[in-house]
C-alpha positions as CSV (number, residue, x, y, z in Angstrom):
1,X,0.0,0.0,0.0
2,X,1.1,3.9,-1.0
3,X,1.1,6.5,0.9
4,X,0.1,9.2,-0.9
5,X,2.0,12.7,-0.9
6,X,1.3,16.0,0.3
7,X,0.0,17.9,-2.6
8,X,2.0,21.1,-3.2
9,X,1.1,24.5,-1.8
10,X,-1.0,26.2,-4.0
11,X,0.5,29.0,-6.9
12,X,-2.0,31.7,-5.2
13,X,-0.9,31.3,-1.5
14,X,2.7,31.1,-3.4
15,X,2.0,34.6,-4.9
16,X,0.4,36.2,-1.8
17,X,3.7,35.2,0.5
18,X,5.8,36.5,-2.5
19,X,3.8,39.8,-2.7
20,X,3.8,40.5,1.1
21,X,7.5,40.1,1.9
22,X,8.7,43.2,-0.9
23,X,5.9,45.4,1.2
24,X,7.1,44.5,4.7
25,X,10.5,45.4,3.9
26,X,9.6,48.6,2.3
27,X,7.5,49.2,5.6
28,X,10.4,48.5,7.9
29,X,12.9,50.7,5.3
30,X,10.3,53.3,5.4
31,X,10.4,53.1,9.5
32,X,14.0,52.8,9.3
33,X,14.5,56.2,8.0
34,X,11.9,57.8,9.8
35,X,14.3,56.6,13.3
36,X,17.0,58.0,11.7
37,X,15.6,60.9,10.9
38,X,14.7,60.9,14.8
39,X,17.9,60.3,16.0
40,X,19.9,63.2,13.9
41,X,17.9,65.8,14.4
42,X,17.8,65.2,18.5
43,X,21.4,64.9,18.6
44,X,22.3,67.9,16.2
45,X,19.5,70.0,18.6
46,X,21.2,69.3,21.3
47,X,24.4,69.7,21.0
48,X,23.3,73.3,19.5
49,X,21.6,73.7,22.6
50,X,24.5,72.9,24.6
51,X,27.1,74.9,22.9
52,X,25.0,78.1,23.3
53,X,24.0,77.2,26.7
54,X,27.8,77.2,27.0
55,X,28.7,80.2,25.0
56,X,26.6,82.3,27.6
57,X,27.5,80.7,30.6
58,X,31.3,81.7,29.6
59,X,30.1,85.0,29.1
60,X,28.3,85.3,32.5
61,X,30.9,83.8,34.5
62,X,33.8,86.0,32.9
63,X,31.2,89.4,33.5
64,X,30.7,87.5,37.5
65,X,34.2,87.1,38.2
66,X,35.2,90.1,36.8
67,X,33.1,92.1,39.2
68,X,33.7,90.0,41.9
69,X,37.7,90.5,41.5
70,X,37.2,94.0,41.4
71,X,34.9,94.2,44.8
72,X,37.9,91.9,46.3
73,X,40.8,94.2,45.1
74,X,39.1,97.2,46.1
75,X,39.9,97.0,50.0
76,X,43.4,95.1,49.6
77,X,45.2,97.7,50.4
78,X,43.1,99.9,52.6
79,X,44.8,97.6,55.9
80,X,48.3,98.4,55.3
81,X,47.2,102.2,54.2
82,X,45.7,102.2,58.0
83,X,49.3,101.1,59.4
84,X,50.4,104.8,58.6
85,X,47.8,106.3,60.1
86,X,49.4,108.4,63.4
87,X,46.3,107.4,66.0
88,X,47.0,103.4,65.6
89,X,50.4,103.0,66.6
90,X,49.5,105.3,70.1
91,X,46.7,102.6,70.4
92,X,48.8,99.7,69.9
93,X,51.4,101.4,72.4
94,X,48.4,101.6,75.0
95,X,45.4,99.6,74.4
96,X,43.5,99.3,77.2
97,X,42.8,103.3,77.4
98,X,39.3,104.1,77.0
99,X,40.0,107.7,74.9
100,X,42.2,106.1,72.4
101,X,40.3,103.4,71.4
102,X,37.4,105.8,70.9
103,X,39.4,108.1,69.0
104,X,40.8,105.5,66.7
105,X,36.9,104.0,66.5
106,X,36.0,107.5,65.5
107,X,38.8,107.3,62.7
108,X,37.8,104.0,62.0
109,X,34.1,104.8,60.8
110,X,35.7,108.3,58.8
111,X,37.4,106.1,57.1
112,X,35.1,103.3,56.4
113,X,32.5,106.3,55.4
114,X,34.3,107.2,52.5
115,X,35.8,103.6,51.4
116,X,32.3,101.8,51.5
117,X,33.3,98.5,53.6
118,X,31.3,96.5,56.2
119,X,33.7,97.3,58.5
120,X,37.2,97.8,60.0
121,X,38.9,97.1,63.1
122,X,42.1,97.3,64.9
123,X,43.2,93.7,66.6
124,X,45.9,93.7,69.3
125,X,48.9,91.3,70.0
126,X,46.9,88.8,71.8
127,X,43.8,89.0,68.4
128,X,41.4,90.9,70.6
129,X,39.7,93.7,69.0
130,X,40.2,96.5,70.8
131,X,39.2,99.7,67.9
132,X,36.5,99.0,65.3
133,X,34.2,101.3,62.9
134,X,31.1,100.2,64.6
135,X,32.2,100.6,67.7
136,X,28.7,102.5,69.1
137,X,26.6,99.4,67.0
138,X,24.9,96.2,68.5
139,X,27.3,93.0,67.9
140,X,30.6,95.4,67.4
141,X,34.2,92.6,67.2
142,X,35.1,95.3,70.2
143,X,36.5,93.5,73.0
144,X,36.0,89.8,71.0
145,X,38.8,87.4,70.8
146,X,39.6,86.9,67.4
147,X,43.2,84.4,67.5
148,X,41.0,81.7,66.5
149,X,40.2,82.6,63.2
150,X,42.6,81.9,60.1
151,X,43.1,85.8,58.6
152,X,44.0,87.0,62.4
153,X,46.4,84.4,62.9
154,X,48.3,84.9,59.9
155,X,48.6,88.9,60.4
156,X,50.0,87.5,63.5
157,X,52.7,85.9,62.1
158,X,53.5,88.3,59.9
159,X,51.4,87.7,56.6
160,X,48.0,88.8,55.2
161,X,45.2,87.0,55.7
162,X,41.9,86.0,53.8
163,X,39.3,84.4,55.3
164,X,35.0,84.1,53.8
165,X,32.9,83.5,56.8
166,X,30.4,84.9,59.3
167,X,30.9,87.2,61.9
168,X,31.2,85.5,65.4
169,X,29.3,88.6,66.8
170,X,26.7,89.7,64.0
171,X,26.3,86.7,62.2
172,X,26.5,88.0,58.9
173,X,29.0,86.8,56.0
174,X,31.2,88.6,54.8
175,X,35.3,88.4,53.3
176,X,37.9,89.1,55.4
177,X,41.5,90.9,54.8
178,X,44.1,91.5,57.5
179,X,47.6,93.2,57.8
180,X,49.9,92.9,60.7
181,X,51.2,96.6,62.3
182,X,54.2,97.2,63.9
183,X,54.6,100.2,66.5
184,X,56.7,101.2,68.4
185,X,58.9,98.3,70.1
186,X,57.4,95.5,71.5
187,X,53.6,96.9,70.4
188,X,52.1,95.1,67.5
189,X,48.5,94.2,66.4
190,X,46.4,93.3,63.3
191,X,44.1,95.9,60.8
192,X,41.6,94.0,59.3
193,X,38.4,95.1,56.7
194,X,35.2,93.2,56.7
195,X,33.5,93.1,52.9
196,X,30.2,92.4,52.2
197,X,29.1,90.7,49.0
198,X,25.8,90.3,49.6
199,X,25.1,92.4,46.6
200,X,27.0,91.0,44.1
201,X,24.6,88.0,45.2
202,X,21.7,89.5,44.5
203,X,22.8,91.2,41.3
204,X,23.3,87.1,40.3
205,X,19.6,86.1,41.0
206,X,18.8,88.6,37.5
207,X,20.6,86.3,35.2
208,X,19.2,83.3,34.0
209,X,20.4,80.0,35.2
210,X,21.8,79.5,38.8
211,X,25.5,80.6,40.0
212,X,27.7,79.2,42.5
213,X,30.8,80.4,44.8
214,X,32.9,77.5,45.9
215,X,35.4,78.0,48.5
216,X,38.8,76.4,48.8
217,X,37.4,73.5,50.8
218,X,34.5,73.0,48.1
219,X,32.2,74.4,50.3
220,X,29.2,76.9,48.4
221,X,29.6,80.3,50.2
222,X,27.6,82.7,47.0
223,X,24.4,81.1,45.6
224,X,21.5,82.0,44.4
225,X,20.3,78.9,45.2
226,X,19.5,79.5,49.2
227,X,19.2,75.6,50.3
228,X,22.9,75.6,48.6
229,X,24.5,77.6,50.9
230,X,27.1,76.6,53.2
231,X,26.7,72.4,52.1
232,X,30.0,71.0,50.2
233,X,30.2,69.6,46.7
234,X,31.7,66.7,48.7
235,X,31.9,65.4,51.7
236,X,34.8,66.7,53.8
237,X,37.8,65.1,55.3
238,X,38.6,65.1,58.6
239,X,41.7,67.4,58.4
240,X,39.3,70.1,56.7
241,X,36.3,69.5,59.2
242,X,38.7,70.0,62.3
243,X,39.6,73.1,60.6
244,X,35.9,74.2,60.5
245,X,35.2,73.5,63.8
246,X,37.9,75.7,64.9
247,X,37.5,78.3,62.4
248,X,33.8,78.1,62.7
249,X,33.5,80.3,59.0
250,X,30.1,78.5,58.3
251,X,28.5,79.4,62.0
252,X,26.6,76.4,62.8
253,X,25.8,74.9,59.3
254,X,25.3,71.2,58.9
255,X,27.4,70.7,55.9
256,X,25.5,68.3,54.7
257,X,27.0,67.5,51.4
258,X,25.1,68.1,48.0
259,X,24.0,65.2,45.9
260,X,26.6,66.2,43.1
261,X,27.8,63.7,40.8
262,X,29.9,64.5,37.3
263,X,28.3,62.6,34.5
264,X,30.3,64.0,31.7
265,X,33.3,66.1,31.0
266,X,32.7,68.0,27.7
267,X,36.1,70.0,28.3
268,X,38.4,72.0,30.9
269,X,35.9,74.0,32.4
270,X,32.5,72.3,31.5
271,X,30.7,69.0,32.3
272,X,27.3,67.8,32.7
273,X,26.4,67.1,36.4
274,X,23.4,65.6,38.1
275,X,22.7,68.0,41.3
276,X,19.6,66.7,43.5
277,X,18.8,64.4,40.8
278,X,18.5,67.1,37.7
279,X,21.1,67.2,35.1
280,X,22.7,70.6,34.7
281,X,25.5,72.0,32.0
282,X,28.3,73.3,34.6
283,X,30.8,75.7,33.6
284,X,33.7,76.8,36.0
285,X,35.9,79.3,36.6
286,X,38.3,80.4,39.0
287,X,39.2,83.3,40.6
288,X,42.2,85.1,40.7
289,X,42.0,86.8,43.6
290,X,41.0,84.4,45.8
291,X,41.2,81.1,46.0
292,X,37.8,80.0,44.9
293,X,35.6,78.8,42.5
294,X,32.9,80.2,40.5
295,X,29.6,77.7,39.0
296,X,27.6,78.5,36.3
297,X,24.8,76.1,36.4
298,X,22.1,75.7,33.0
299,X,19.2,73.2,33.7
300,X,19.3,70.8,30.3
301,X,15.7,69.7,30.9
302,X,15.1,72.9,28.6
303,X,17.7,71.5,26.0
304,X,16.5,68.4,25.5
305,X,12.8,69.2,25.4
306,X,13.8,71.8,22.3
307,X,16.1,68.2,20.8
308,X,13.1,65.7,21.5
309,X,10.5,68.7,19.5
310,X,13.5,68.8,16.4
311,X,13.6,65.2,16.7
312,X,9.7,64.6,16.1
313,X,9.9,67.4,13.6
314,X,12.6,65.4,12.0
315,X,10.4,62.1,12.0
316,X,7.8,64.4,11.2
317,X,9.3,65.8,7.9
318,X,10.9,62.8,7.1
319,X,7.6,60.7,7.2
320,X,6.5,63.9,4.8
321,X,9.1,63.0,2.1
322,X,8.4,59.2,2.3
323,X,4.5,59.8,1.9
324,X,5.1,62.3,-1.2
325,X,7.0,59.8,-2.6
326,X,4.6,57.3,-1.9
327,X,1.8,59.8,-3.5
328,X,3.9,60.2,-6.6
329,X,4.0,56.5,-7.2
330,X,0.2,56.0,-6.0
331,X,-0.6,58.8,-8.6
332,X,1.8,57.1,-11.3
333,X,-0.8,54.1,-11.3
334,X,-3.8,56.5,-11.2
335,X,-2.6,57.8,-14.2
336,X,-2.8,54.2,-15.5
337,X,-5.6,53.4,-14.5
338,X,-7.3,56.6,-15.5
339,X,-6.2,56.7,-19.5
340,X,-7.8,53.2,-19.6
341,X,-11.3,54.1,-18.4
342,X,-10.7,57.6,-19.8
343,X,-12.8,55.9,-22.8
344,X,-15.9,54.6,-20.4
345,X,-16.1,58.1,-18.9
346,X,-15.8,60.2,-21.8
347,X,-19.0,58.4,-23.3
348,X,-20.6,58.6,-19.3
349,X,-20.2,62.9,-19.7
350,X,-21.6,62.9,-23.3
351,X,-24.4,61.4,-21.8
352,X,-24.8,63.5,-18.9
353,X,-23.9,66.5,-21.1
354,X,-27.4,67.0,-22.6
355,X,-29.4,66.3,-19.6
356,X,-27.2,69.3,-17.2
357,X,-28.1,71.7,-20.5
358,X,-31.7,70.9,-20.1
359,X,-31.2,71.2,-16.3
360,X,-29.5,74.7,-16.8
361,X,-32.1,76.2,-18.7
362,X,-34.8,75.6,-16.5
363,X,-32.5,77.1,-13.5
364,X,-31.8,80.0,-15.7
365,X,-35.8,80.7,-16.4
366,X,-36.1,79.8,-12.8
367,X,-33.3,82.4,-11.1
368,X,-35.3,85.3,-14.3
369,X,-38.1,84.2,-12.6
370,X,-36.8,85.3,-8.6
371,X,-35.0,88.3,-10.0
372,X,-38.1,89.9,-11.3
373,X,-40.1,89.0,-7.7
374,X,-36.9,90.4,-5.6
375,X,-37.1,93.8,-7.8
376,X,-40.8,94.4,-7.6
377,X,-40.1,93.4,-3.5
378,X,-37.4,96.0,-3.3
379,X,-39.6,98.9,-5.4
380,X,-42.2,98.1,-3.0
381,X,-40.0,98.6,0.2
382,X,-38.7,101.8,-0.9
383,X,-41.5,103.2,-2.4
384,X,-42.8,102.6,1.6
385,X,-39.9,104.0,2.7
386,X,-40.0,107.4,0.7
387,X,-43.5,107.6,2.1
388,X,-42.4,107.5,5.4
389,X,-39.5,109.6,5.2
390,X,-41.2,112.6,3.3
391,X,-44.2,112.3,5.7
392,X,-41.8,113.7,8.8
393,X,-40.7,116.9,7.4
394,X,-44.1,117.3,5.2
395,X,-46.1,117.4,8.7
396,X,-43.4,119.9,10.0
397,X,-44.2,121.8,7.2
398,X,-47.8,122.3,7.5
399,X,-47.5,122.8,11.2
400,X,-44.6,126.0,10.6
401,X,-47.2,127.1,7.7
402,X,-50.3,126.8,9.9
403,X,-48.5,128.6,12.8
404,X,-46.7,131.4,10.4
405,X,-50.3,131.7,9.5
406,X,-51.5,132.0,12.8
407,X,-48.8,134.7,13.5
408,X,-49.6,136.6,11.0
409,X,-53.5,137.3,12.3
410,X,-51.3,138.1,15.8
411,X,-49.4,140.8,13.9
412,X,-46.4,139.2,15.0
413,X,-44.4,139.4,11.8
414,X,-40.8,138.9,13.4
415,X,-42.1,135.0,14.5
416,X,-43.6,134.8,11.1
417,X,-40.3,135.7,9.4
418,X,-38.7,133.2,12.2
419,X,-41.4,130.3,10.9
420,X,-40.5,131.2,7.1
421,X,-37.0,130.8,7.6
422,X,-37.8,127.1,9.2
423,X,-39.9,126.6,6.5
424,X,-36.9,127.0,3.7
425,X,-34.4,125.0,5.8
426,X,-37.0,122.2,6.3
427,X,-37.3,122.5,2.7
428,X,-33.5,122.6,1.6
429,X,-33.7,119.7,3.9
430,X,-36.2,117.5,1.9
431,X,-33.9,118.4,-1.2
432,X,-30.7,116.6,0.4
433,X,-33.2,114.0,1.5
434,X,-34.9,113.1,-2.2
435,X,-31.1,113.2,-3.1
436,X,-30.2,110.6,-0.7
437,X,-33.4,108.4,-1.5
438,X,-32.0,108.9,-4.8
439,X,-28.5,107.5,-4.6
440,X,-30.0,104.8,-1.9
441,X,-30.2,102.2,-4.4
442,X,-26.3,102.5,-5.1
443,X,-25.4,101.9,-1.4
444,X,-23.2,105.0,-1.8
445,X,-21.8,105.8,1.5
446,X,-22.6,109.2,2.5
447,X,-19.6,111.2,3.4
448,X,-19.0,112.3,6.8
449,X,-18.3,115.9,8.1
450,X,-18.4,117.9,11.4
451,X,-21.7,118.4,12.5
452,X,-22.7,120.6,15.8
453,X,-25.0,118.0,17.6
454,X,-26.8,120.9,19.1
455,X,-27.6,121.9,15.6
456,X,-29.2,119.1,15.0
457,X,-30.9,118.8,17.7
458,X,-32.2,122.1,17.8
459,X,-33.9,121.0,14.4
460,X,-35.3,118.2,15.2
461,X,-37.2,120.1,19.0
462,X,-38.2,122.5,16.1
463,X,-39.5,119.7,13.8
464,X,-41.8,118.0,16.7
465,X,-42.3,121.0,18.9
466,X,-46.3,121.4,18.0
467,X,-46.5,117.7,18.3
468,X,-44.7,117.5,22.1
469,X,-46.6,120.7,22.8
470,X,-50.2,118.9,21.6
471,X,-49.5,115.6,23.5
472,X,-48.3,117.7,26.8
473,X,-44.4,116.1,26.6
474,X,-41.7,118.0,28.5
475,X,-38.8,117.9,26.7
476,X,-35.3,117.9,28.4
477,X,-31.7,118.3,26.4
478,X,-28.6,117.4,28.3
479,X,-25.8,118.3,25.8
480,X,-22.3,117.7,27.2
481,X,-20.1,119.6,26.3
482,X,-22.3,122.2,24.7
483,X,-20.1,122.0,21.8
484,X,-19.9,118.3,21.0
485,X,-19.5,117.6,17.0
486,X,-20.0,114.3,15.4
487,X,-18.7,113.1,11.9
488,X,-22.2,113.0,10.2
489,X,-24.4,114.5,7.5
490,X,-26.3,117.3,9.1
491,X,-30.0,116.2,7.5
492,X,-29.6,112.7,8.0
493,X,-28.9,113.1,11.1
494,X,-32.1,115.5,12.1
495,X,-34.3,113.2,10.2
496,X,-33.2,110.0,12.4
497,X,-33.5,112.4,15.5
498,X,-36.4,113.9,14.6
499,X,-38.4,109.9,13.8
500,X,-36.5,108.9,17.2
501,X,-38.2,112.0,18.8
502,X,-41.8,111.0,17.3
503,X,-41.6,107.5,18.1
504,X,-41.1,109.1,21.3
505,X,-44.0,111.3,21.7
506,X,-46.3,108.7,20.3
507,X,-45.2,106.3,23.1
508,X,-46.1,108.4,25.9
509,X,-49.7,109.2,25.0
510,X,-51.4,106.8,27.6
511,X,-49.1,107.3,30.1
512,X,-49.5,110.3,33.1
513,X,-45.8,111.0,33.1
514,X,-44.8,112.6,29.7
515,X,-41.1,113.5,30.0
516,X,-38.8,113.4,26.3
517,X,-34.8,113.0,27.7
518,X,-32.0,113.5,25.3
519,X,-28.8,112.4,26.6
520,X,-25.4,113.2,24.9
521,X,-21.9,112.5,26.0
522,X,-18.7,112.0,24.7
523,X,-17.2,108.1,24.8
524,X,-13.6,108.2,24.0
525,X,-13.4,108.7,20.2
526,X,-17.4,108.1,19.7
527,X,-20.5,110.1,20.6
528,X,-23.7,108.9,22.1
529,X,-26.8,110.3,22.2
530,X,-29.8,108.5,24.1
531,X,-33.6,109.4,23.6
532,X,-35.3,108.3,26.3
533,X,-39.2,108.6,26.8
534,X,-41.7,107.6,29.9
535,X,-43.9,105.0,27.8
536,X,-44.8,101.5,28.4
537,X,-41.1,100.5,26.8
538,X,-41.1,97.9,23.7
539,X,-43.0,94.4,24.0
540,X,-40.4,91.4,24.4
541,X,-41.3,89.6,21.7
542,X,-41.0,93.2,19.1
543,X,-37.5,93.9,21.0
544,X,-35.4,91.8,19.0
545,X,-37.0,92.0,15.9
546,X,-37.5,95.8,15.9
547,X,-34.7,97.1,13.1
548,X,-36.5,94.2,10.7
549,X,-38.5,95.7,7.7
550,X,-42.6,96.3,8.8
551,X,-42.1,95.5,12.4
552,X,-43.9,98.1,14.6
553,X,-46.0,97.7,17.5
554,X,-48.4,100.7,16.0
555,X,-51.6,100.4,15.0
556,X,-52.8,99.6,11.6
557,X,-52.4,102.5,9.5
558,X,-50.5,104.3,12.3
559,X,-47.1,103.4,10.5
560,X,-45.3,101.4,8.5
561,X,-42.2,100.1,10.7
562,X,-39.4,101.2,8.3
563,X,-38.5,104.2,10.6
564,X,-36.0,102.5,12.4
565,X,-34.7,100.6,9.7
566,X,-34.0,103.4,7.5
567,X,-32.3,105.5,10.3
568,X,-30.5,102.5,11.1
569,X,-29.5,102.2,7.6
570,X,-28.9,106.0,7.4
571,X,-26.4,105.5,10.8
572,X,-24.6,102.4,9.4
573,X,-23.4,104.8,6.3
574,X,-22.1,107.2,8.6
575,X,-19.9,104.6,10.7
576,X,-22.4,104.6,13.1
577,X,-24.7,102.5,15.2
578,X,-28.9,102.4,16.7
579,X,-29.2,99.8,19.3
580,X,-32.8,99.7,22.1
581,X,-33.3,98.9,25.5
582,X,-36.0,99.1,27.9
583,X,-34.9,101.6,31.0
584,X,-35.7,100.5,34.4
585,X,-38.3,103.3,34.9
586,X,-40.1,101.3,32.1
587,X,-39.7,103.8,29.3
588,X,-37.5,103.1,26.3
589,X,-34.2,104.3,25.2
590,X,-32.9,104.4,21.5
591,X,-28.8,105.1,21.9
592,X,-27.0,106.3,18.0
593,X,-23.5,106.3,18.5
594,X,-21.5,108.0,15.7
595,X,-18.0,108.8,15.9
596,X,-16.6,112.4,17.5
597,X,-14.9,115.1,16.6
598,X,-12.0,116.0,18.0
599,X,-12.3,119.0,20.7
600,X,-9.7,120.9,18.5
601,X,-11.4,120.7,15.4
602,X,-14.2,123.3,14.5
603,X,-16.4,124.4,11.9
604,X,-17.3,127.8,10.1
């Protein structure tokens, strides 16, 4: 018996394996480059980073130690200058007496006056400071016992001393100089200056980053870091902590060392260090004039975060070019595939073609068709609108005519002549108005020019004056300043007062308090005016509807509610604005703002 045989894998699953290995390596290629990508740009951003973080830490720490060398240098010699002065060798001859040693702290404090230490003070042969410039202050060296410290001892023995640490009696830091003097035979004693650098510190806590002063032991004694101060990079020996304790220059500091650990050393005078856990670009330098140390320390969290954003812009562009590329090849076979059904679609669009030209004319006779209903819309609204316009200054007419005529049966001929005059303005004024109707349909803006609001307003009270007077409304004007001027044209203007002013009048009819307020102030580089009235205010529902076409809350026949629009049509041409609101009294108050004329400018 035969066993048969496997039968072979089939040519298709052949073909899928075959096609599905080129795409995973283009994938991984593809991903490949994108890391790379990645990778260059992070390390090229950083190590830009770096070299200007280290470019202006140089720069800081040569301005620092420059101006800390210089407030070091300053008072060198200002403790053997002292040894020629004639009071301190008498002292050191006899210094237990009283006088002396206030005549030499008296000396003292001239001195320190003009030179601008912390202090000075005279020592005697045993280090016991027995002169000092501060002699009449609370926590004076005077009468301390000084031997113990380094900068005393050495001016004992002939040297000069240095010394950074804080005062056994005030408690303050400060650097220390000394010089021996020699008097007269056997007398001797010890000069010293005390120099505060507490400003220089503070001067360092205005540049960026943090700075460090590192005395010889490697202890920070300067930072603007305060939890820094007076804690070693390292721990100490023992030799160098019995020193301390005797010294005492660090009071009674723990010296609890820092958490400070070189990662790398990226030259001489920089490294990257890891203090309290946080990696910082440190850049040394020493000082000249003392024995010390000076930090520069730049947080690198900054540096990196600007490498890891270059390094997913990197990825980012890179992943840009790849999918261009792949777009170009896409569209390659798109091209293909689109010249061989070019022949399917051309006959698809012939057939289409003659049904979107029968579509297109009935959309043409269609749009012909709204056109003609939108123009005979429009003639209807402005034909309305003309009405209402003309109707204000037509009623002012006939009410000046009736009352010139009136007048005249009174003999009073100078009012007539007054009512006449009103009557021409009123009608130079429906002349600019038919011209403005006129242009209306050309939305031409209507040029702006300074306008006396009291003008104005004085033609509108004249315009509605027999209707205020007939309905029993007081009329109050509150101009300020009386010679306010707004950027306006001067009838367009009195006719939106003026239909303001009769809505107004017509409001208050049913009401018992009748009281017409027009408000105007200046607002910064606008004017407002407000109209208030007494009435029942404007419905809710009418409120924010009222500067629509036909809305009005008048009776039938009563008007037309295009007033408002077309004054707020009128406004809008002149830069301007009409807004409502419903007072608190319960009245209504229409506000135009328009903008101002400057109080410099004037008209003829």
């Amino acid at each position: 018996m035969t066993t048969a045989e496997p039968p072979p894998p089939a040519a298709g699953a052949r073909g899928t394996r075959a096609r599905r290995w080129p795409r995973v390596l283009r994938w991984g290629a593809a991903l490949a480059l994108v890391g790379l990508a990645a990778l260059a740009g992070y390390q090229a951003a950083l190590h830009t980073a770096m070299d200007r973080l280290r470019e202006a830490a140089a720069y800081r720490l040569e301005m620092l130690s420059g101006v800390l060398e210089s407030d070091l240098r300053r008072f060198e010699h200002l403790p053997a200058l002292l040894d020629l002065a004639p009071p301190i060798p008498a002292l050191l001859g006899a210094p237990r007496d009283p006088q002396l040693r206030a005549a030499v702290s008296r000396y003292l404090g001239s001195v320190n006056a003009a030179a601008g230490a912390e202090m000075l003070y005279v020592l005697d042969a045993d280090g016991v400071s027995i002169a000092a410039s501060d002699f009449d202050q609370p926590g004076t060296t005077v009468g301390q016992n000084l031997s113990f410290r380094p900068y005393v001892r050495d001016a004992l023995g002939g040297g000069r001393g240095r010394f950074y640490g804080l005062g056994i009696t005030s408690g303050r830091p400060g650097y220390f100089l000394s010089y021996p003097l020699r008097g007269a035979p056997p007398a001797r004693g010890v000069v010293a200056v005390k120099v505060n650098l507490a400003e220089a510190e503070r001067n360092w806590r205005s540049l960026p980053g943090d700075v460090l002063l590192v005395d010889e032991r490697g202890v920070v004694i300067l930072t603007t870091q305060e939890l820094l101060r007076f804690r070693p990079l390292r721990a100490l020996d023992e030799a160098q902590k019995a020193e301390v304790r005797h010294a005492r220059p660090y009071g009674d500091a723990s010296l609890q060392p820092l958490q400070w650990t070189q990662k790398a050393a990226l030259g001489r005078e920089v490294a990257v260090v890891a203090l309290d856990g946080r990696d910082q670009l440190a850049s040394f330098a020493r000082l000249r004039a003392a024995p010390w140390q000076l930090i520069a320390l730049d947080d690198l969290a900054s540096a990196r975060n600007t490498a890891r954003n270059t390094a997913l812009t990197s990825a980012l562009a890179m992943s840009v070019l790849l999918l261009v590329g792949v777009t170009r090849w896409q569209r390659r076979r798109a091209v293909r595939h689109r010249l061989a059904n070019q022949a399917a679609l051309q006959a698809a669009h012939d057939s289409l073609e003659s049904t979107v030209a029968a579509r297109t004319a009935q959309l043409r006779d269609a749009q012909n068709e709204l056109v003609h209903s939108g123009k005979m819309a429009a003639l209807g609204q402005m034909s309305a609108g003309l009405v209402h316009e003309l109707n204000q200054p037509l009623t002012a007419l006939r009410a000046l005519a009736e009352s010139a005529a009136i007048l005249q049966e009174q003999n009073r001929p100078h009012e007539v002549q007054d009512n006449l005059h009103r009557i021409t303005r009123m009608v130079d004024r429906l002349a600019r108005l038919t011209t403005q109707l006129k242009t209306f349909a050309h939305k031409a803006e209507t040029p702006g020019a300074p306008v006396p609001l009291a003008h104005c307003l004085a033609d509108a009270q004249a315009s509605v004056a027999e209707a205020a007077r007939t309905a029993g409304v007081n009329t109050v004007v509150d101009l300020q300043p009386p010679d306010l001027q707004v950027l306006a044209d001067e009838a367009a203007l009195s006719s939106v007062l003026v239909n303001l002013m009769r809505n107004a009048i017509e409001a208050m009819q049913a009401t018992p308090e009748r009281t017409l307020r027009i408000m105007a102030r200046r607002r910064g580089q606008r004017a407002v005016v407000e109209v208030r009235d007494t009435g029942h205010g404007i419905a809710a529902d009418i409120l924010p509807r009222l500067f629509e076409p036909f809305v009005t809350s008048k009776p039938a026949g009563a008007g037309l509610g295009l007033g408002l629009v077309i004054s707020a049509q009128l406004l809008r041409a002149l830069n301007g604005s009409l807004s409502a609101h419903n007072t608190a009294g319960g009245g209504a108050c229409l506000v135009i703002e328009l903008d101002a004329v400057p109080p410099s400018t004037t008209t003829e």
